[in-house]
C-alpha atoms as one frame of an Amber mdcrd trajectory, in Angstrom:
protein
  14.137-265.127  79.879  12.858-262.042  78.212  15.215-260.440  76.081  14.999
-256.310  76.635  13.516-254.142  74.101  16.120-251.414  72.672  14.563-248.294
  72.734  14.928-245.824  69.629  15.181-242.236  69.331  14.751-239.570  71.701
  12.051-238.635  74.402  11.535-234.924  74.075   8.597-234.997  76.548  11.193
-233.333  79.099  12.602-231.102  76.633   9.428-229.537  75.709   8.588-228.879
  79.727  11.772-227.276  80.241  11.305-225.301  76.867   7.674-224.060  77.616
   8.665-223.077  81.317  11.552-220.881  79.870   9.429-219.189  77.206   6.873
-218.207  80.637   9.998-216.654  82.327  10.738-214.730  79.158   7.808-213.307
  78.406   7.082-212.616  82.159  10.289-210.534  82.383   9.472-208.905  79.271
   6.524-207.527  80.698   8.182-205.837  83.594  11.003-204.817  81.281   8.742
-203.319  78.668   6.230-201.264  81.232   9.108-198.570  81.900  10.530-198.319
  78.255   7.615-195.486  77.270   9.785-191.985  76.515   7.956-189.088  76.989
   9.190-185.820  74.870   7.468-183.682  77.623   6.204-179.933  75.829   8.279
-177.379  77.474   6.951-173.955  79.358   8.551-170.841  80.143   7.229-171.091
  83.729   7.547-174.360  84.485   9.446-175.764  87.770  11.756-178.542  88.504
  10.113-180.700  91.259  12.006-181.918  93.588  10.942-185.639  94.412   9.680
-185.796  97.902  11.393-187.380 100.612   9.792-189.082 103.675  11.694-190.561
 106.342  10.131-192.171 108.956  12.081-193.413 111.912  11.472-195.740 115.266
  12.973-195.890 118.382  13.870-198.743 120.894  10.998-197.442 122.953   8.264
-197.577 120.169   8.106-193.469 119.328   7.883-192.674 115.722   9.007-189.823
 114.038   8.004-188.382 110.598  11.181-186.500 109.226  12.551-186.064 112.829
   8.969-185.007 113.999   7.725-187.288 116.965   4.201-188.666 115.847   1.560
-191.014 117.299   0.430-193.911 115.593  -3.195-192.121 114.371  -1.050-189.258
 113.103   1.466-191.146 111.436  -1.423-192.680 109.881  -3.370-189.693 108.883
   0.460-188.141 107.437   0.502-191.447 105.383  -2.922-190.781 104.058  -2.027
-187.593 102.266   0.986-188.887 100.802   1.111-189.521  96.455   1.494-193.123
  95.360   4.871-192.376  94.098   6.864-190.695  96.828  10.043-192.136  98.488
   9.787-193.310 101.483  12.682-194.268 104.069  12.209-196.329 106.992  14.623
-196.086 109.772  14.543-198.566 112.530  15.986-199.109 115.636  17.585-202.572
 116.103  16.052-203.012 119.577  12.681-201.571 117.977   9.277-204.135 118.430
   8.948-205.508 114.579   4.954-204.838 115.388   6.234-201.361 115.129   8.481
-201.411 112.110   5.240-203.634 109.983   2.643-200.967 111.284   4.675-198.309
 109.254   5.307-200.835 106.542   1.237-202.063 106.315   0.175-198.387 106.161
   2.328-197.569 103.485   1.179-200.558 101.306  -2.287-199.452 102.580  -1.810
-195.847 101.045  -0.449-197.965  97.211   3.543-196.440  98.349   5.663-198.666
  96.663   9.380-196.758  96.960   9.927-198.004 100.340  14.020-198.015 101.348
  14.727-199.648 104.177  17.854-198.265 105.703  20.770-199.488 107.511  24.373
-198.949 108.645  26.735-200.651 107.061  28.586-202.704 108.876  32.730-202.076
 109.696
């Protein structure tokens, strides 16, 4: 019979993996932290205006009709509206609970399309 060997020390093999994939995480969130710490000290202007941030809302009904901030709107319109929209507007999507989900990723796909990124999906909170 063989007598078993006694092994000495420790195996940091595993310890290093976990280490290295932890040091990825951090420096991943770092990145995303970092890219919205730049302050601006903006020059100021006697006839300079506060901009209001521009609101969308888009909504859809259980029969399939959009509307553009309670406008009623065709898919080609809607589409066209989208089109002259700035990459950094808010955008809230309304939909109907009995609405087609073709309808509700149209709207979502053309706003991806058009590089709109504040998208709020809104809903009713439940009592």
């Amino acid at each position: 019979m063989r007598a078993l060997k006694r092994v000495e020390g420790i195996n940091v093999v595993p310890l290093i993996d976990v280490v290295l994939v932890l040091l990825a995480i951090i420096l991943t969130i770092s990145t995303f932290v970092a890219s919205g710490a730049i302050k601006l000290d903006l020059p100021k202007a006697a006839s300079a205006k506060e901009q209001p941030p521009q609101k969308i809302e888009i909504a859809i009904n259980e029969n399939g009709t959009i509307f553009w901030n309670g406008k009623e709107m065709r898919q080609s319109e809607l589409t066209q509206a989208i089109s002259t929209l700035d990459s950094d507007v808010s955008v809230s999507v309304l939909g109907d609970k009995k609405s087609f989900f073709n309808d509700f990723i149209f709207i979502l796909d053309q706003l991806k399309l058009q590089k709109i990124e504040k998208i709020s999906i809104m809903t009713k909170k439940e009592s």
